[in-house]
C-alpha positions as CSV (number, residue, x, y, z in Angstrom):
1,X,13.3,16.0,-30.9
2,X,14.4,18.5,-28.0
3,X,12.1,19.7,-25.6
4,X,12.1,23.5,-25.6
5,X,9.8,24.7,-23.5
6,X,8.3,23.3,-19.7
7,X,5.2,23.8,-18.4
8,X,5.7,23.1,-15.0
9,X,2.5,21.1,-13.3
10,X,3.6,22.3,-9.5
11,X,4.3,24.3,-6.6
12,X,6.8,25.3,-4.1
13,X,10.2,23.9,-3.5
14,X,9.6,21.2,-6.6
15,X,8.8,23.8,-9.0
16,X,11.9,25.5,-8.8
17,X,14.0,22.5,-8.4
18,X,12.5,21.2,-12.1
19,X,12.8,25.3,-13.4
20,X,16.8,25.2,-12.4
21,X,17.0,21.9,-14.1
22,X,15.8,23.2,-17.6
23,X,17.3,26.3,-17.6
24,X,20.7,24.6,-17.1
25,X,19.3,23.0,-20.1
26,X,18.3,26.3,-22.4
27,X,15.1,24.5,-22.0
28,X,12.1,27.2,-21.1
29,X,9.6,27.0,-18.0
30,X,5.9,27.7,-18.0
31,X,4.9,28.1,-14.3
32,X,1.3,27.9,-13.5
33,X,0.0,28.8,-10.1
34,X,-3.2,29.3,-8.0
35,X,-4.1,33.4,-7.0
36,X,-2.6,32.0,-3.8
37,X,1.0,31.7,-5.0
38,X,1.1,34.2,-7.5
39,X,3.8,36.0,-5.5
40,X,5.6,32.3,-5.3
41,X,9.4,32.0,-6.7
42,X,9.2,29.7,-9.3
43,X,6.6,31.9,-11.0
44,X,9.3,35.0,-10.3
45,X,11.9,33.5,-11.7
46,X,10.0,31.2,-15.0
47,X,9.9,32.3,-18.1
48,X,6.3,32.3,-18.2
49,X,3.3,32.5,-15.8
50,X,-0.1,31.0,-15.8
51,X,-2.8,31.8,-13.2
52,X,-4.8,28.6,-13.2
53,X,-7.4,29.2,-10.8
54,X,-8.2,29.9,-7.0
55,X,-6.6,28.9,-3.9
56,X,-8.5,25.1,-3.0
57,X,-5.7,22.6,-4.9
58,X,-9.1,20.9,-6.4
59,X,-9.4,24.3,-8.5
60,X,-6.1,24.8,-9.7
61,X,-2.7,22.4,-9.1
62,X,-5.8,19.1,-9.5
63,X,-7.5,20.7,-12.3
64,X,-6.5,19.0,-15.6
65,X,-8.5,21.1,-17.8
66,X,-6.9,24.2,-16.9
67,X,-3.1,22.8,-16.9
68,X,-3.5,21.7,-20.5
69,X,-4.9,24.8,-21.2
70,X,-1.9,26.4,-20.0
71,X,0.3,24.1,-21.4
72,X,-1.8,25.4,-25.3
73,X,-1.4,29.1,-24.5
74,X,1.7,29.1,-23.4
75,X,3.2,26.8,-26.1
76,X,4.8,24.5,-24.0
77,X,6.0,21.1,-25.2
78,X,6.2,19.3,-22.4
79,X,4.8,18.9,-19.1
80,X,6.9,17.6,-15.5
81,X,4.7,17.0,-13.0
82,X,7.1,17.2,-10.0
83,X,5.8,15.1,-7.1
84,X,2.3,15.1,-5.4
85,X,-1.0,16.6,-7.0
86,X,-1.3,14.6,-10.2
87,X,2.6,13.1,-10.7
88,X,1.0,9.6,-10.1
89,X,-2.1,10.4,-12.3
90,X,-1.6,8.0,-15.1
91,X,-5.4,9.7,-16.9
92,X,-3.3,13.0,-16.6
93,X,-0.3,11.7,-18.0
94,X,-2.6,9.8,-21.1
95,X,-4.4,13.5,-21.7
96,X,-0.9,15.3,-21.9
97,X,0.3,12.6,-24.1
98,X,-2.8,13.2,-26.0
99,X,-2.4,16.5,-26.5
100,X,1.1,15.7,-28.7
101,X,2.6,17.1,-25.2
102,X,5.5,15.1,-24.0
103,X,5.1,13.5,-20.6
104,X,8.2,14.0,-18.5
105,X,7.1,10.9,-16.2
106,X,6.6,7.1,-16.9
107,X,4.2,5.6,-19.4
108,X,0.8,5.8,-18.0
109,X,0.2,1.9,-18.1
110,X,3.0,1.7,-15.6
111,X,1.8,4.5,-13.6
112,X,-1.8,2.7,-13.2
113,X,-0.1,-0.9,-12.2
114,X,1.6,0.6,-9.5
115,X,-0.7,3.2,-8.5
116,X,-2.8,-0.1,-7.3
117,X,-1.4,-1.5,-4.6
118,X,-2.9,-5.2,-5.0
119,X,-1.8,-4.9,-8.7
120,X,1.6,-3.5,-7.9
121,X,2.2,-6.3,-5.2
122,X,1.4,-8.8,-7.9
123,X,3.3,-7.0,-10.4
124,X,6.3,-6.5,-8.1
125,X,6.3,-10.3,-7.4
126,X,5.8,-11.7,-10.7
127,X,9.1,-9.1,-11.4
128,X,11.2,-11.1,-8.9
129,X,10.8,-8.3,-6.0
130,X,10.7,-10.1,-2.3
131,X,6.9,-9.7,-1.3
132,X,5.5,-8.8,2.5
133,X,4.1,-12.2,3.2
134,X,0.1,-11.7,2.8
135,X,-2.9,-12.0,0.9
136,X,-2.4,-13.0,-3.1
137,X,-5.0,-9.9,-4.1
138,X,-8.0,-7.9,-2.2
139,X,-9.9,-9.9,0.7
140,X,-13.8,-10.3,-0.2
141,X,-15.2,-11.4,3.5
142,X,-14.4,-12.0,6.9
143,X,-13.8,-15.9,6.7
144,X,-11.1,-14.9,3.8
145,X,-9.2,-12.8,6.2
146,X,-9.5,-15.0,9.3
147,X,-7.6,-18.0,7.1
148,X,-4.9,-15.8,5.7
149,X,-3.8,-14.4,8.8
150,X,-4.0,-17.8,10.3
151,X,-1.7,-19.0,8.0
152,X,0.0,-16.2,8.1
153,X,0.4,-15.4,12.0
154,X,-1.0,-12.8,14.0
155,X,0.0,-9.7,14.5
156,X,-1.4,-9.1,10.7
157,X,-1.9,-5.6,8.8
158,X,-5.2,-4.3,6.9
159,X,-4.4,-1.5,4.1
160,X,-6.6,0.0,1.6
161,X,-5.3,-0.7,-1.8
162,X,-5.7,2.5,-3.2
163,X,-4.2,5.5,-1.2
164,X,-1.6,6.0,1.3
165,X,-1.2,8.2,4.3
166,X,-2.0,5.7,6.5
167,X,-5.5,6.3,6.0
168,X,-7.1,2.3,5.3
169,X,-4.8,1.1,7.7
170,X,-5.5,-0.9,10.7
171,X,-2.8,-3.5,12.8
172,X,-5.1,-6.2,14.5
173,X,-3.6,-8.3,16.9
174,X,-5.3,-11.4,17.6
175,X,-8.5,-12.9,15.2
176,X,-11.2,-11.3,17.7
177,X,-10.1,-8.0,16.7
178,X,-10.2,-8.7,13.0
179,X,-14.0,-8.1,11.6
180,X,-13.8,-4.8,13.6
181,X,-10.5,-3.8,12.5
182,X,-11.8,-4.6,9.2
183,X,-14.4,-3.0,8.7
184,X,-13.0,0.1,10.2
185,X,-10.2,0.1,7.4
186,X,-12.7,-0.5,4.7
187,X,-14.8,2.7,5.8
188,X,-11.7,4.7,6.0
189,X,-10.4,3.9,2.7
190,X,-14.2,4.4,1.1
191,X,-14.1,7.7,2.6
192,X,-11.2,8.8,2.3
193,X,-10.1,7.2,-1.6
194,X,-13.8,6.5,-2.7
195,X,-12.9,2.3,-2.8
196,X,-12.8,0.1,0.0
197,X,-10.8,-2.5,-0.9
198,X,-8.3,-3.9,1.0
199,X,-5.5,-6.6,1.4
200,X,-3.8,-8.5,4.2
201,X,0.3,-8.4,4.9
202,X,2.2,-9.7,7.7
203,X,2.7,-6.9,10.7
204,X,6.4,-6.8,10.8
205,X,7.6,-5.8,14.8
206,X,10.4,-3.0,14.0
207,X,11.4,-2.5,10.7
208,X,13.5,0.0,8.6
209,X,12.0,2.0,5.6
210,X,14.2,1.2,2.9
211,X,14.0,2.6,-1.0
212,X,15.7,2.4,-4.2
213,X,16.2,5.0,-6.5
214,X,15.8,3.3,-10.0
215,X,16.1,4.7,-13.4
216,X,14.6,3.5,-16.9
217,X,15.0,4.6,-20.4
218,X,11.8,2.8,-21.4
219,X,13.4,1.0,-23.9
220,X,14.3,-2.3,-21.3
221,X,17.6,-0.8,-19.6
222,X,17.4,0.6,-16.5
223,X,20.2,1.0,-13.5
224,X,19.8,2.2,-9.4
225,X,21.4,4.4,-8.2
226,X,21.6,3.2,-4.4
227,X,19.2,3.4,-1.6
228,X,17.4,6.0,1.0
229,X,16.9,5.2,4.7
230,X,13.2,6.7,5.4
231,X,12.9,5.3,8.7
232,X,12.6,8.8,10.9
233,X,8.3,8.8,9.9
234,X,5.6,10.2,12.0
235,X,2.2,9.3,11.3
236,X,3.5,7.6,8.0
237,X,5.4,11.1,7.1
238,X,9.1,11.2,6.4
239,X,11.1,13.5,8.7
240,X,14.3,13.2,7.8
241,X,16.4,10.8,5.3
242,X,19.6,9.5,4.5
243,X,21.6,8.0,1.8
244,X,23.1,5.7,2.0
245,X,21.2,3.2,5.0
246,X,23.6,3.4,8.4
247,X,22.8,-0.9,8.1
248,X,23.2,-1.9,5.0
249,X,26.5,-3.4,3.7
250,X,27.7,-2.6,0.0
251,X,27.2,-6.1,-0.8
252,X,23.5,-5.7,-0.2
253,X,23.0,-2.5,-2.0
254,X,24.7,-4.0,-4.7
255,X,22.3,-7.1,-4.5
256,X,19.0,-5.4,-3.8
257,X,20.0,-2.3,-6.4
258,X,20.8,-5.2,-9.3
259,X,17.0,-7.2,-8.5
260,X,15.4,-3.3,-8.8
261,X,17.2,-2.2,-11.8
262,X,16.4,-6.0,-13.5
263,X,12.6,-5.5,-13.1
264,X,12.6,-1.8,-14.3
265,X,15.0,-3.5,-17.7
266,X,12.0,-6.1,-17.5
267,X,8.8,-3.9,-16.9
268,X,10.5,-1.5,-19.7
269,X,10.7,1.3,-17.3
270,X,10.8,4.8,-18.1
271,X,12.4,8.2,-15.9
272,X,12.5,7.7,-12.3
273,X,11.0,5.7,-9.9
274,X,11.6,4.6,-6.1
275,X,11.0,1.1,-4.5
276,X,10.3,1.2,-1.2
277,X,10.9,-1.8,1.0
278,X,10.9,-2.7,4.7
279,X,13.4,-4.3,5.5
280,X,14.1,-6.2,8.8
281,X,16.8,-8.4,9.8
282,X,18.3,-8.5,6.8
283,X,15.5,-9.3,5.0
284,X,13.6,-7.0,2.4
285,X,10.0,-7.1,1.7
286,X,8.3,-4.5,-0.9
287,X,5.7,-1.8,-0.5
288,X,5.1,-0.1,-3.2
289,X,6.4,1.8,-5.9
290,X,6.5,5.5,-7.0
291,X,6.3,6.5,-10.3
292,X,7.5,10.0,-9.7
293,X,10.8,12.0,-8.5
294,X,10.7,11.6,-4.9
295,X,10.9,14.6,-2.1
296,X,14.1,13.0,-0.8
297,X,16.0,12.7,-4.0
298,X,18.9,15.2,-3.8
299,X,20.3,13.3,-1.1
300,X,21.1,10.4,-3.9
301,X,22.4,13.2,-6.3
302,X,24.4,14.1,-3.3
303,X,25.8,11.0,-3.4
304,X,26.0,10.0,-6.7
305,X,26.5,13.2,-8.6
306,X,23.6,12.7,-10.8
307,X,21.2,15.1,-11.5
308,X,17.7,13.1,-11.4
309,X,15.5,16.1,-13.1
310,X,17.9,16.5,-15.6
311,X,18.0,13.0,-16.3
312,X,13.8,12.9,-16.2
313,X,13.9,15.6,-19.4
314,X,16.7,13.4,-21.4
315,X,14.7,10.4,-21.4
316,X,11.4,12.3,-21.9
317,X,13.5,13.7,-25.1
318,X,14.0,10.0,-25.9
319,X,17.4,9.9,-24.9
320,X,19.7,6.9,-23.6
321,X,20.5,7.3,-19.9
322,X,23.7,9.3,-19.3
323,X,25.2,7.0,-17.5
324,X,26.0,3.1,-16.8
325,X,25.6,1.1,-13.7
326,X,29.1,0.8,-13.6
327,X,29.7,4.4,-13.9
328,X,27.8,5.1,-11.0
329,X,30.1,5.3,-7.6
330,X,28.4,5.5,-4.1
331,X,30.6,8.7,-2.2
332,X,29.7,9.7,1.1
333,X,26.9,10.0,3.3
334,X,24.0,13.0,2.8
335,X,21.5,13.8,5.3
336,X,18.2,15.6,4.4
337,X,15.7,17.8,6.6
338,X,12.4,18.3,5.7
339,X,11.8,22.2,7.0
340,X,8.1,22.6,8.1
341,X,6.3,25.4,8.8
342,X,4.5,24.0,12.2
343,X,5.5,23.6,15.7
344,X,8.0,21.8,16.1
345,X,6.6,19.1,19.1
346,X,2.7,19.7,18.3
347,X,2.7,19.9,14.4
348,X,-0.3,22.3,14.4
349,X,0.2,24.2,10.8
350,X,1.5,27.6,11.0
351,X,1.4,29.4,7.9
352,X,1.8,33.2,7.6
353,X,4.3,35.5,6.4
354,X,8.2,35.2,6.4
355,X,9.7,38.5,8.0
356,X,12.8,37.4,8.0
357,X,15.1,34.6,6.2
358,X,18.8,33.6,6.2
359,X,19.4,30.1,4.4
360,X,21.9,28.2,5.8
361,X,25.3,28.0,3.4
362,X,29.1,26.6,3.0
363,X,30.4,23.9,1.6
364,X,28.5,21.1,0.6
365,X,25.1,22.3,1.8
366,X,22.1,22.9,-0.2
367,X,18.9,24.4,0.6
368,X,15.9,23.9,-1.9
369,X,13.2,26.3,-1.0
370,X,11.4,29.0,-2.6
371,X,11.2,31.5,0.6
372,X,12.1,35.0,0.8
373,X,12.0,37.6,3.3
374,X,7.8,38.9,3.0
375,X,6.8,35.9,1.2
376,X,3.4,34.8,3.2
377,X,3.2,31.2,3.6
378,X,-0.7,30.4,2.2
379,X,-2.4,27.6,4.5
380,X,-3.8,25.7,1.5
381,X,-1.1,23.4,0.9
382,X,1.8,20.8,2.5
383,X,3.3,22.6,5.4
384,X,7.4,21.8,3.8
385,X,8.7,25.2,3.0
386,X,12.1,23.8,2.8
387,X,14.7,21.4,2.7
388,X,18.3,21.1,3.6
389,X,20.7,18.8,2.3
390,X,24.2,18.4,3.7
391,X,26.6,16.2,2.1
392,X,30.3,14.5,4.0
393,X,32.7,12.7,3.0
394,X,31.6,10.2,6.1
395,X,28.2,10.2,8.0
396,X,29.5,11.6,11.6
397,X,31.2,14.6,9.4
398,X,27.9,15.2,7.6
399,X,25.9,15.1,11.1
400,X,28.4,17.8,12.2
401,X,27.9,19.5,9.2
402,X,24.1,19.3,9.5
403,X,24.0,20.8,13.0
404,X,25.6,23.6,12.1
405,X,24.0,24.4,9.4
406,X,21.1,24.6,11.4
407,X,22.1,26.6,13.3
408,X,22.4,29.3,10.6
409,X,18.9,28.7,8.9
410,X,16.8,31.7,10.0
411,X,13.1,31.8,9.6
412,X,11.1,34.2,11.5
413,X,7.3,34.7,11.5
414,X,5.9,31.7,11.0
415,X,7.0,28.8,13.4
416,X,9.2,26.1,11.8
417,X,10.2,22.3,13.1
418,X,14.2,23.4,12.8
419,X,13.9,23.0,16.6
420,X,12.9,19.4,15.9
421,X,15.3,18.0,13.9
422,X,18.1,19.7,16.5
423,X,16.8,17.8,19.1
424,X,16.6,14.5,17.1
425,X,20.9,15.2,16.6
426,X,21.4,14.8,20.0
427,X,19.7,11.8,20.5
428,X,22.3,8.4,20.7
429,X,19.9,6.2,18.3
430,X,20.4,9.3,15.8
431,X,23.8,9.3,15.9
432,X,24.6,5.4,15.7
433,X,21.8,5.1,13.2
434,X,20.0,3.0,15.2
435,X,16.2,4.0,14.6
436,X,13.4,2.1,13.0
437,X,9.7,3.8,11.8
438,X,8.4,3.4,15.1
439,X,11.4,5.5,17.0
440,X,10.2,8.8,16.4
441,X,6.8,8.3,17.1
442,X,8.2,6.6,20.6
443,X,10.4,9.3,21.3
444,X,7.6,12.1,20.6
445,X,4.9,10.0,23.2
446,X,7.6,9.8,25.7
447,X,8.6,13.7,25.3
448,X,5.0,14.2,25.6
449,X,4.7,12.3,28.8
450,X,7.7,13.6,30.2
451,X,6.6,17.5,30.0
């Protein structure tokens, strides 16, 4: 049966990304929305409007009760949860489904597998996906820790298995570091994810982030649909990503896309999810998994011509997938900025209101964002305001593209980290696509020391 009506579970830029996508449909939206974004364009431009409680994210965009709620007044059939807040919530998505509410997401089991990352590392090898070398599962003591990474080698990484961020994360470099370094990680992630368990994996020097955009139909087929370079990071943070990877050959998309898609077909996937790998000398080791639509995902609709929400609703609707692997074609390169509102060098937040705003435009650029001209930024929430996507026919064209398109976006009031990724365009790594996810957080440091 068709869905007919949305309730949309989000904020911001992703809100009105999923809105466009149903309406495209003749499929209805439900926006719901703190007292903070009641002035917000999704809830403008949806069919319906929900105030679902105060500013704090806790209180509203986290609070299940009051989202179902919504979802029952507003007769909404099914829910999308966008990305962030509680996409990767597999309780949320088991009380929607619950509720006789369709989940526009994967089935909740999966969502709990991979939202642990011992289970997911497990779950990713037994699947067939190549595996970080490291600890089989959490590490109980000390003495555990000191063998692995002696059989392992030193430098050796400690990470929280639940949470991300880089919070739980510590890289010791030699075994009299390691109980420290340990116990440091395990009071991090206790504090900051309420469980202190963590695992070991091998610190690799310099490597690329890597991700697959996959696709199931829960019903054991699945395809890719290529892969993202993440690898511009700070503090864990994607800048700025690309599709597809300046250093991967065809050959290896082709080989790395075909083991994804296979495990999604064996897991019995459903809607999208991303695999995100390191990779390093031509060697790739899984991270984890999201169970959700990514930030960075119009850059592989940019390439692909597939449209990833609308896909999400069809298979929600129990729909096959619109397309075959070998209907998908890989054309062109697309760059994405995320826009910020902080300073550019510093990052310090700067929310307030927008007195003035010109997107950028022309062929082959998009620009999702829900700003307008005396919309106030609230402080409560991620700093992204924006992003712009350029597409060309080769990746020097797109860069050119990209720069001036840049040039034209126009936000004044708050400040904005446009300045930022202008300066990373003029830097040779950039352009040769030489960068890793340590480059940007060496090129800040030596800015810094420089000024």
């Amino acid at each position: 049966m068709g869905i007919t009506r949305i309730l949309i579970a989000n904020r911001g830029e992703i809100a009105l990304r999923i809105h466009r996508a149903a309406h495209e449909m003749g499929i209805e939206t439900v926006a719901v929305h703190s007292t903070a974004d009641a002035d917000a364009m999704h809830v403008r431009l949806a069919d319906h409007a929900v105030c679902i409680g105060p500013p704090s994210a806790t209180d509203s965009y986290l609070n299940i009760a009051n989202i179902i709620s919504a979802a029952e007044i507003s007769q909404a059939d099914a829910i999308h949860p966008g990305y962030g807040f509680l996409s990767e919530n597999a309780k949320f998505a088991e009380i929607v489904e619950a509720h006789d509410i369709k989940w526009i997401g994967p089935k909740p089991e999966h969502i709990r597998t991979m939202g642990d990352k011992v289970t997911a590392k497990k779950t990713a090898g037994d699947l067939g996906l190549p595996l970080v070398p490291g600890s089989p599962g959490a590490v109980e003591s000390v003495e555990e820790a000191k063998r692995i990474a002696a059989e392992i080698g030193y430098p050796v990484l400690v990470k929280a298995a639940s949470g991300g961020g880089g919070r739980g994360m510590k890289v010791v470099p030699e075994e009299s570091q390691l109980e420290s370094l340990m116990s440091q990680a395990k009071s991090e992630a206790k504090s900051a994810f309420g469980d202190d368990t963590v695992y070991l994996e091998k610190y690799l020097g310099n490597p690329r982030h890597i991700e697959f955009q996959v696709f199931g139909d829960g019903n054991g087929n699945a395809i890719h649909l290529g892969e993202r370079d993440c690898s511009l990071q700070r503090r864990h943070q994607k800048v700025l990503e690309e599709a597809p990877s300046p250093v991967l050959t065809s050959a290896e998309r082709d080989r790395m896309g075909k083991v994804c898609a296979d495990a999604m077909a064996q897991m019995g996937y459903r809607g999208a999810g991303t695999i995100e790998f390191l990779w390093e000398n031509g060697e790739f080791f899984f991270i984890e998994m999201n169970t959700r639509l990514q930030v960075e995902h119009p850059v592989t609709e940019a390439i692909t011509g597939v449209d990833l929400v609308r896909e999400q609703i069809r298979v929600a609707e129990g729909r096959p997938l619109s397309v075959a692997q070998d209907e998908i074609a890989f054309k062109g390169h697309a760059i994405e900025c995320r826009i910020n509102a902080e300073d550019p060098f510093t990052f310090a937040p700067s929310p307030g209101k927008v007195s003035y705003y010109h997107s950028a435009g022309g062929m082959h650029v998009r620009v999702d964002s829900g700003l307008y001209a005396g919309y106030s930024i609230p402080p409560y929430y991620d700093s992204m305001i924006a992003k712009l996507i350029v597409y060309g026919r080769t990746r020097e064209g797109c860069i050119m593209r990209l720069k001036r398109a840049l040039e034209e976006m126009v936000i004044e009031g708050p400040k904005t980290n446009i300045p930022l990724h202008q300066a990373l365009l003029k830097e040779a790594d950039i352009l040769n696509g030489d960068y890793s996810i340590k480059w940007l957080e060496e090129w800040l440091a030596q800015r810094e020391s420089e000024s």
